[in-house]
C-alpha positions in Angstrom: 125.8 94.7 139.2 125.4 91.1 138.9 124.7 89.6 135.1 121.3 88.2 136.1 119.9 90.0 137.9 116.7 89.4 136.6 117.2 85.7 135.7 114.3 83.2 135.7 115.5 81.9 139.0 115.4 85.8 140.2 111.7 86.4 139.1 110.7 83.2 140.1 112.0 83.6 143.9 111.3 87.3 144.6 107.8 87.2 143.2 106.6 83.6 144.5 108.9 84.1 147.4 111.0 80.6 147.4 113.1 80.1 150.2 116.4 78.5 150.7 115.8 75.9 153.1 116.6 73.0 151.0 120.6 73.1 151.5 120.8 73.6 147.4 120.1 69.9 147.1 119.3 70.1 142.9 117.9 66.5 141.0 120.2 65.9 138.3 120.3 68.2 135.4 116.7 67.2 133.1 114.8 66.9 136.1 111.3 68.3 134.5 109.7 68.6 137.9 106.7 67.5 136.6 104.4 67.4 139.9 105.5 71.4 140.1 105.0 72.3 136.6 104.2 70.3 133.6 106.3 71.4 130.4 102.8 72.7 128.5 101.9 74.5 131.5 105.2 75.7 131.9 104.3 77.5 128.2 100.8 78.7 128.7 102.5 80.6 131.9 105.4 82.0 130.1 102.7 83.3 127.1 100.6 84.9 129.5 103.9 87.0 131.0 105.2 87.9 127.3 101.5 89.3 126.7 101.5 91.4 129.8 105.4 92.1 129.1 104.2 93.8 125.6 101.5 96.5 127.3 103.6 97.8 129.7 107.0 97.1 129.2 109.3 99.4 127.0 109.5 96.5 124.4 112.1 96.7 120.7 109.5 96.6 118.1 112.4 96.5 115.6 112.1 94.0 113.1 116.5 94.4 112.1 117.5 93.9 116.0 114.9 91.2 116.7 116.1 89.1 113.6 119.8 89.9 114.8 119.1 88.9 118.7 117.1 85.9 117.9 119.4 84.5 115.5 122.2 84.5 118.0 119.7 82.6 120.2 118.8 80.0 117.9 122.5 79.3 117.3 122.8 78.7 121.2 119.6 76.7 121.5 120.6 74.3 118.8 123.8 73.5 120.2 121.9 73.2 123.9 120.6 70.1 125.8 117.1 69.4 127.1 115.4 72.1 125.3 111.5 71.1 125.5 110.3 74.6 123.5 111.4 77.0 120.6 112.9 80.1 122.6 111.5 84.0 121.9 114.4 86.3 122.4 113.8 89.7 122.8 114.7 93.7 123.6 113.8 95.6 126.1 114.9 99.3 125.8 116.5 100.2 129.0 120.3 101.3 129.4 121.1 99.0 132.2 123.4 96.1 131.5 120.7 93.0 132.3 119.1 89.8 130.7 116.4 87.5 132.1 114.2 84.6 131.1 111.2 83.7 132.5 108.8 80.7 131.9 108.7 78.8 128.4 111.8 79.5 127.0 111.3 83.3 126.9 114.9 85.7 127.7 114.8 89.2 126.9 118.3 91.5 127.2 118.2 95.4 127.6 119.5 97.7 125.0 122.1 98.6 127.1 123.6 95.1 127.0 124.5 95.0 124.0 125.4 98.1 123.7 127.9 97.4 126.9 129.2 94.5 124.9 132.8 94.4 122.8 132.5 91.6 120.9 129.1 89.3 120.1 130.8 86.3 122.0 130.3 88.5 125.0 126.8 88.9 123.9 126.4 85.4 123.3 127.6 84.4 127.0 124.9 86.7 128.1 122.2 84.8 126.0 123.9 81.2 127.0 123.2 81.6 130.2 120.0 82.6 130.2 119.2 79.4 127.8 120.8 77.3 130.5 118.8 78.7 133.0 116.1 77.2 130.7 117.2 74.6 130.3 117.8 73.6 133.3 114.3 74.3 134.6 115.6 76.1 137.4 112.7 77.7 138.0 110.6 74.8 138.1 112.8 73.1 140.0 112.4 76.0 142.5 109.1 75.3 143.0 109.3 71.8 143.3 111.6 71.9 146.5 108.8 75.0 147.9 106.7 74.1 149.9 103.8 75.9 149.5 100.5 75.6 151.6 98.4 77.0 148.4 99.4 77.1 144.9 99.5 81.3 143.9 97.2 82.5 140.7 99.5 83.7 138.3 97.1 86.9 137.6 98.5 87.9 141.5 102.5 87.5 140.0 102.5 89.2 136.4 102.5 92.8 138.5 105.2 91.8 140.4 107.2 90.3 138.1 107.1 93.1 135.2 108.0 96.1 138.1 111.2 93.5 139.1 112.0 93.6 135.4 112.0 96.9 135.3 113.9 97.6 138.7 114.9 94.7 140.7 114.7 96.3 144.3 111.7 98.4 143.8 110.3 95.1 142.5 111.6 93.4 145.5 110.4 95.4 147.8 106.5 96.0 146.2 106.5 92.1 146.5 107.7 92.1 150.0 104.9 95.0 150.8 101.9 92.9 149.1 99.4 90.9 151.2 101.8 87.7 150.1 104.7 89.8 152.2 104.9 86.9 155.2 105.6 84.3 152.7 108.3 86.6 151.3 110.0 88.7 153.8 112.9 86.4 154.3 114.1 85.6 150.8 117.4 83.9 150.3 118.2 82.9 147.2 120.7 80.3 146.1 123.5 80.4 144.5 124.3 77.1 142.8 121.7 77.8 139.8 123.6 81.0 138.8 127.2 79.0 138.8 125.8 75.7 137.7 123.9 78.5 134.2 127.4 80.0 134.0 129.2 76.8 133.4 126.3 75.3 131.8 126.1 78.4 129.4 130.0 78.6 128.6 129.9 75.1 127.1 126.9 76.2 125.0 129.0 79.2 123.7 131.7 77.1 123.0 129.6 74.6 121.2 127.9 77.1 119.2 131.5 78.4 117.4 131.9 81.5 120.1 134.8 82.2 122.0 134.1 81.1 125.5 136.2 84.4 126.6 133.2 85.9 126.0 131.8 85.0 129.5 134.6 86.0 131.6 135.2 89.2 129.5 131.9 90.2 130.3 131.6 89.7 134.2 134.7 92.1 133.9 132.3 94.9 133.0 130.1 94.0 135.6 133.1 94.0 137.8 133.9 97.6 136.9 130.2 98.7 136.9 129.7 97.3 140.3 132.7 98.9 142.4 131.8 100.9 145.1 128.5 99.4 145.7 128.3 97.3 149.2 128.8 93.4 149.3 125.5 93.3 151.0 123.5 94.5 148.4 125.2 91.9 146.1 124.0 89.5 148.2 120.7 90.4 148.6 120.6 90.0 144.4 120.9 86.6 145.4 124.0 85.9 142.4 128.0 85.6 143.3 130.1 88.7 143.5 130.8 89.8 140.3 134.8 88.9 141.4 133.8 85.6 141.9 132.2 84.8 138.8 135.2 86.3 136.9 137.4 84.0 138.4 135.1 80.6 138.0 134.3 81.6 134.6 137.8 82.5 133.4 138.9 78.9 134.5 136.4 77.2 132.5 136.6 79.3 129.7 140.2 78.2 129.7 139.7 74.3 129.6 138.3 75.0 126.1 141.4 76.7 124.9 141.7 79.6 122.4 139.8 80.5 120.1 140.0 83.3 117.5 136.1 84.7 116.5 136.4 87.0 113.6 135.0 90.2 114.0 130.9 90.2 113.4 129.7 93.0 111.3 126.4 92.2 112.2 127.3 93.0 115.7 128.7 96.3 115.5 126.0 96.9 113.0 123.5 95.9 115.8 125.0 98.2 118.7 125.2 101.0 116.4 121.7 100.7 115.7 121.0 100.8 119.3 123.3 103.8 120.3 121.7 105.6 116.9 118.2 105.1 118.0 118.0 104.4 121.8 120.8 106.4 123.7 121.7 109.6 123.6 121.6 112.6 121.0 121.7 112.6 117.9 124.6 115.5 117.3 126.5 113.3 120.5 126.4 110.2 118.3 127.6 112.0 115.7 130.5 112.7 117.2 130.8 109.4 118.8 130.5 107.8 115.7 132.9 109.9 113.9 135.3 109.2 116.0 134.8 105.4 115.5 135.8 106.1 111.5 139.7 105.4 111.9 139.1 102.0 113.4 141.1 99.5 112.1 138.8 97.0 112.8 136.8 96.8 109.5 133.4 95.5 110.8 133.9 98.3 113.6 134.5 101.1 110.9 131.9 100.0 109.0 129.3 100.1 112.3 130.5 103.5 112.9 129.6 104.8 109.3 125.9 102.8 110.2 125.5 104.7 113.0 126.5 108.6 111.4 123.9 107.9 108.9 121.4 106.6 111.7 122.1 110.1 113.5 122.1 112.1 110.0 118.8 110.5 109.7 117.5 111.5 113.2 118.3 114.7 111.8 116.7 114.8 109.2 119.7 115.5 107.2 118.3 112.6 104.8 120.5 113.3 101.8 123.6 112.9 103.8 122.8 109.3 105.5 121.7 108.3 102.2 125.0 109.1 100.7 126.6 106.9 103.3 124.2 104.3 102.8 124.8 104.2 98.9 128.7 103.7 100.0 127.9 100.9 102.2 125.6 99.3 99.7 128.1 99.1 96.4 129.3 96.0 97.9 126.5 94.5 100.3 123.3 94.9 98.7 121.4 92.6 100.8 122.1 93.3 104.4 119.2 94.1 106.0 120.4 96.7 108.4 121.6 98.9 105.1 117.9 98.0 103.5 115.7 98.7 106.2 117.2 102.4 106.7 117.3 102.9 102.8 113.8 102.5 103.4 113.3 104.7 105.9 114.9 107.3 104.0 112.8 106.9 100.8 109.6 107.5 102.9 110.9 110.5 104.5 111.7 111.5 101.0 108.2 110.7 99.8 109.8 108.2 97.5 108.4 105.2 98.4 108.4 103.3 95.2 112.0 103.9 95.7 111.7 101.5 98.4 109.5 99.2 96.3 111.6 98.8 93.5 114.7 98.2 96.0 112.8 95.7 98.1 110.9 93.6 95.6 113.5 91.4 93.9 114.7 90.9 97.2 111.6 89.9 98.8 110.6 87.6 96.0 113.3 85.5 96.7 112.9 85.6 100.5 109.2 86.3 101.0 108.9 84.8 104.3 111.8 87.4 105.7 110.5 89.7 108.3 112.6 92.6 107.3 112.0 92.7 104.0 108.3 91.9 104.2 107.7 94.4 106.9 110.0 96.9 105.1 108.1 96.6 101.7 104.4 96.5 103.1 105.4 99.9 104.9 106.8 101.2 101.6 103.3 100.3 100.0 101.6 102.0 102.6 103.6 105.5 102.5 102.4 104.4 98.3 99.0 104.2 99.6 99.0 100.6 97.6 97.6 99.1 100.2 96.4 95.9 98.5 99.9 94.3 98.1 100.9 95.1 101.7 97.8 93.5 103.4 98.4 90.8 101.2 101.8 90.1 102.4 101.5 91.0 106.2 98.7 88.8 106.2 100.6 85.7 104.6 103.5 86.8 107.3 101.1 86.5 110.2 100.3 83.0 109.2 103.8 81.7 110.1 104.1 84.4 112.5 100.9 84.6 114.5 102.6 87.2 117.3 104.6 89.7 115.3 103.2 93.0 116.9 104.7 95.1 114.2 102.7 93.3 111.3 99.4 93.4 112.7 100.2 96.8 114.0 101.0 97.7 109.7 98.0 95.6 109.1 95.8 97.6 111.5 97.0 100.9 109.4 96.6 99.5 106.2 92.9 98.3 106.9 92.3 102.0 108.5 93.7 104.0 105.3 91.8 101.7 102.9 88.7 102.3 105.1 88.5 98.5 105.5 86.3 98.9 109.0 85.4 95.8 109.8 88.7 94.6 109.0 90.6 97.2 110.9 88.7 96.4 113.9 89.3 93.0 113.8 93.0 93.3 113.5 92.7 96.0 116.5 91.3 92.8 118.4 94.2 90.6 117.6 96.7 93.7 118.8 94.9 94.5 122.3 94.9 89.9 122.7 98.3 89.9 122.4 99.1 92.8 125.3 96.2 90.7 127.7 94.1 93.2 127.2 90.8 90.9 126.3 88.2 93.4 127.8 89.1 95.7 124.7 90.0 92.9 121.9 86.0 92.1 122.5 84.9 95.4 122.3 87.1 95.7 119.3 85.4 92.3 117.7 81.5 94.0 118.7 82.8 97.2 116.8 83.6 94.3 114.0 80.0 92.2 114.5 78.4 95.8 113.8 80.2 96.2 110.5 79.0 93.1 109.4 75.7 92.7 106.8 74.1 89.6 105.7 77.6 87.1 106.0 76.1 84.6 108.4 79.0 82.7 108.4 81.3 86.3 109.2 79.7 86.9 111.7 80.0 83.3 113.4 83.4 83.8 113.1 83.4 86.3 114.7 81.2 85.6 117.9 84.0 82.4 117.9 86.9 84.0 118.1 84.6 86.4 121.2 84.2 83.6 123.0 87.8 82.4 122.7 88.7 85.8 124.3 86.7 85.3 126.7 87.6 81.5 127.4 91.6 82.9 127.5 90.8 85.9 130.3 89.1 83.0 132.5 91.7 80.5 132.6 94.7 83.4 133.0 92.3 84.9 135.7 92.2 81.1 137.6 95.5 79.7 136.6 97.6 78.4 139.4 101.1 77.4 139.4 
């Protein structure tokens, strides 16, 4: 299978249907095909999908993995040219080995990605050449070259796109069978985007301290994954034979010369997370992770003894992965993969001010930490203290306005504290962020209802109504 298979230059072309008829003519790298998509357009689009992506995609809402991914993205992105947004990384949870990015700097990688990965510089050349692909505006450019008799609503494409995230030729072929199906029977995609991210992507790698290996090494598991499968179907994915790439990528990894990445404990921390909690049993895991002890690779060994008390904990064999945690701990108090499942265990314990009185001092000093803040609330809520915790999710939420997770803590917190008004209002913001608008207002009515004599409530309230409303009409006529 190829590495992007659903790259932005993927979605773009089997759900608008671009053709190929320009002889791969690209403007020089920058070009921001402006009279196809303006930059702020370009964002309002790529909001729209990440909303729609969150209702009815299988989306990571883990607050450890999201602060692992996106810090290996903002590492990339700073050492990257031409970047005209700040980038979302994210997870979806799906064992295939894929990564895409769509519209306003968004790139998502499956769980089984990273868990295919051996080293986090093969992770990294997955997640610099998506950036490139941003980059590089390759989409926009795309639609620039097309041309197109009548600009398409994006309310017809968000259908489309999400089914060929989830499974590229079902996708491919729902597009090709929708009433836009003359436009798109004949797709033929090009391939000088993907080669022009991969070389594009390696030098970001290589700027960003990883070991440009990383690219090369990986196309060799998509090398393996892919034998036996016909050459056509690789070309009708639109990227270069997996072969190929192995070979253009190894060459320019080698003009950069050797260089020797120490292990990344956050990384095997990270893919034993994801085999722990997303793949397979927990009794299998055991055993995988057991065998895993004797590594002599100490961020490795150290994974593995993660991931046993991430399977203990499945288990409910509490007392055991807390004895392995406590082990790990002596020495790294503060790693926030170790914290967040110390707290997991102390609710499941009913112990929660445990988890208070582990998480506090920490928090204090970092109160604007995801992790920690999201951990802690949740430990005040198994407390049923809920003051502190809508405190703090609601400071997080004000340099955070999207973090599903907090308002979906928030939500709870308001519900057990019967807070109705409130709890329906934060319901609101929850059903907004998956597009579903129809219900946020039904949610803010509920709201309006609980409201007495607070003229000034319950302005606020038919405002942030009509802003619904004001956000389902433009997605509803938006063209691109």
């Amino acid at each position: 299978m190829c590495l992007c298979v659903f790259s932005q230059l993927c979605i773009a072309q089997s759900v608008l249907g671009l053709g190929d008829n320009n002889r791969n003519q690209l403007p020089e790298i920058g070009v921001v095909a402006s009279d196809a998509i303006t930059i702020d357009k370009e964002k309002i689009v790529g909001d729209i999908i990440m909303r729609q992506l969150r209702g009815q995609a299988p989306l990571v809402q883990d607050p450890v993995l999201q602060e692992y991914i996106q810090g290996i993205g903002n590492r990339l992105v700073i050492h990257a040219d031409n970047t005209k947004f700040p980038f979302q990384f994210f997870m979806i949870n799906n064992p295939v080995l894929n990564a895409f990015a769509f519209y306003g700097g968004h790139i998502g990688i499956h769980t089984g990605l990273l868990a295919a990965s051996s080293t986090e510089s093969e992770l990294a050349s997955v997640l610099a050449h998506e950036v490139a692909h941003v980059t590089q505006r390759h989409l926009a450019r795309r639609v620039q070259m097309q041309k197109r008799n009548s600009p398409l609503q994006i309310a017809s494409l968000i259908g489309g796109i999400l089914l060929a995230m989830a499974d590229p030729e079902a996708g491919i072929a729902a597009v090709q069978a929708s009433s836009a199906a003359g436009q798109q029977a004949n797709i033929n995609f090009t391939r000088t985007n993907e080669i022009e991210a991969d070389n594009i992507g390696i030098n970001i790698l290589y700027r960003a301290g990883f070991d440009p290996q990383g690219a090369p090494g990986f196309f060799e598991k998509l090398l393996a994954q892919s034998r036996g499968r016909s050459t056509q179907l690789s070309f009708l994915q639109t990227h270069p034979l997996p072969a190929d790439r192995v070979a253009q990528t190894t060459t320019r990894a080698r003009s950069f010369g050797v260089r020797n990445v120490p292990p990344s404990l956050d990384f095997h921390l990270a893919k034993a997370r994801i085999q722990g909690r997303y793949m397979s049993s927990p009794k299998r895991n055991i055993n995988l992770f057991s065998s895993q002890l004797a590594s002599s690779n100490n961020a490795k060994q150290k994974g593995a003894q993660y991931g046993l008390a991430i399977s203990l904990f499945e288990l409910q064999r509490y007392d055991e992965a807390k004895n392995i945690l406590d082990k790990l701990m002596l020495n790294d108090k503060e790693n926030l993969f170790y914290l967040d499942l110390m707290t997991d265990i102390y609710i499941k314990q009913d112990a929660p001010s445990s988890a208070i009185s582990l998480l506090t001092p920490l928090w204090l000093n970092k109160p604007q930490n995801s992790v920690l803040t999201l951990n802690l609330a949740n430990a005040y809520i198994s407390a049923q203290n809920f003051e502190p915790a809508i405190q703090m999710l609601r400071d997080l939420l004000l340099v955070n306005k999207e973090n599903f997770l907090a308002y979906q803590l928030l939500n709870d917190a308001y519900s057990r504290s019967q807070m109705k008004k409130e709890a329906h209002m934060t319901k609101a913001e929850i059903y907004a962020l998956i597009l579903a608008y129809p219900l946020a207002i039904d949610e803010l009515q509920f709201a309006y209802n609980q409201v007495d004599s607070d003229t000034l409530e319950k302005l606020r309230i038919k405002g942030r109504i009509e802003q619904f409303r004001e956000a389902q009409a433009s997605m509803m006529s938006l063209n691109i």
